[in-house]
C-alpha positions in Angstrom: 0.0 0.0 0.0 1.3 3.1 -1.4 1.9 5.8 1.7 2.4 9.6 1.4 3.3 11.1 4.4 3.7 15.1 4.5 5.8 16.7 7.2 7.1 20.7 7.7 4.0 22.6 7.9 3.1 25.3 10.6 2.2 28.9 11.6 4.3 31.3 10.7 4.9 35.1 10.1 4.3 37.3 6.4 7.7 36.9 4.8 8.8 33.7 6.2 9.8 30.9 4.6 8.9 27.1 5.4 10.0 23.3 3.7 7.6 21.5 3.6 8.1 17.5 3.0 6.5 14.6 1.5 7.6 11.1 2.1 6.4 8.1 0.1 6.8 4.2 1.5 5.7 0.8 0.8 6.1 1.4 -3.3 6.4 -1.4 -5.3 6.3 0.9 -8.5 8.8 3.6 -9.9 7.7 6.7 -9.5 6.5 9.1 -12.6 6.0 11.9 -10.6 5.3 13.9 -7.5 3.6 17.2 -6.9 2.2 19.6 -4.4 -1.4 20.9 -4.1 -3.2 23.1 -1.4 -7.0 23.8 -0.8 -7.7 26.9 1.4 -11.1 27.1 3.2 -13.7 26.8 1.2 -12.1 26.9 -2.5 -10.9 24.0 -4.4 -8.0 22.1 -4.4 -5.2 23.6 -6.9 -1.9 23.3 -8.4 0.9 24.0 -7.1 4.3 22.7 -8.1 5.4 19.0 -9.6 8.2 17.6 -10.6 9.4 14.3 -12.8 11.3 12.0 -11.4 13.5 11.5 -14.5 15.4 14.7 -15.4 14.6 17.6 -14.0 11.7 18.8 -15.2 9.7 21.0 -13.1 6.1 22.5 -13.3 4.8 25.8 -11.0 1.5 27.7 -10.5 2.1 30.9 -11.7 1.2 32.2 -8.6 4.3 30.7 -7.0 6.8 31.0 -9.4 10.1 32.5 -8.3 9.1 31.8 -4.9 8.4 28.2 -4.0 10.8 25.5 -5.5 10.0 22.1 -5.4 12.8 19.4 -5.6 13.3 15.8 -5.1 16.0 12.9 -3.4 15.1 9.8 -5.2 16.8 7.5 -3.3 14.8 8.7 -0.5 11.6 9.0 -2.3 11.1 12.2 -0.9 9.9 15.4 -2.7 10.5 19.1 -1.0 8.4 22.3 -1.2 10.4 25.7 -0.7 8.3 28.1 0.5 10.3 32.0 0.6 8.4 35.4 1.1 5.2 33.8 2.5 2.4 35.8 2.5 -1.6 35.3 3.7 -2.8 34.4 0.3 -0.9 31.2 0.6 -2.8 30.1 4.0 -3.8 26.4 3.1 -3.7 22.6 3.8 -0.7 21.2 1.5 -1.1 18.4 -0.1 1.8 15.7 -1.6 0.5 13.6 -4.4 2.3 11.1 -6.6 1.9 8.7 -9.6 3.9 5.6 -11.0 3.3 6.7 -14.3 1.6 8.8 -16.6 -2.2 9.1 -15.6 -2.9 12.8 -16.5 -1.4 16.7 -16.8 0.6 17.1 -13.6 -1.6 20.7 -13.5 -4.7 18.4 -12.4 -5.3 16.5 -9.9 -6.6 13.5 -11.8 -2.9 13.3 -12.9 -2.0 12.1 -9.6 -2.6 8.3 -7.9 -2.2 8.5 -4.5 -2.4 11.1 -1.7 -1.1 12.4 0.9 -3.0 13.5 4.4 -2.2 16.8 4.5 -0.5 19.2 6.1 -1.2 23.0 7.2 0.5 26.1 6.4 -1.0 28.9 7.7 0.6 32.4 7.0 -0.5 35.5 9.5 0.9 38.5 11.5 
């Protein structure tokens, strides 16, 4: 049983910066690739950053662009979510999702085949 387990989440300050972490276990299957999504209070769940686990291709939300980086350690079969200059508007549960292989655009969430719990960011002054 695939297991995503998200870690470095918390309350923190306008301008801070945060990692978050995402930790996958029990896979039998290569991994395609991993992403991050977030779903504030009472809007849908949306994009945020994914990367491929071959090369080094990387996706980002415009919204987050030159400000969150996502990376990867494949050996650990871990993916990372920089977070720098935080702000409110980013306030939401974060999410870690991955696939073995291709199932959909990374930009969706039905491009993703397992999930993790979530974790919370919350951003105020």
């Amino acid at each position: 049983q695939e297991q995503l387990v998200e870690s470095g989440g918390g309350s923190v300050q306008p301008g801070d910066s945060l990692r978050l972490s995402c930790a996958a276990s029990g896979r039998t299957l290569s991994v395609y690739a991993m992403g991050w999504f977030r779903q504030a209070p009472g809007k849908e769940r949306e994009f945020v950053a994914a990367i491929r686990w071959s090369g080094d291709t990387t996706y980002y939300a415009d919204s987050v662009k030159g400000r969150f980086t996502i990376s990867r350690d494949n050996a650990k079969n871990t993916v990372y979510l920089q977070m720098n200059s935080l702000n409110t508007e980013v306030t939401a549960v974060y999410y870690c999702a991955e696939t073995p292989y291709y199932v959909g655009r990374l930009y969706y969430t039905s491009g993703y085949r397992y999930w993790g719990q979530g974790t919370q960011v919350t951003v105020s002054s």
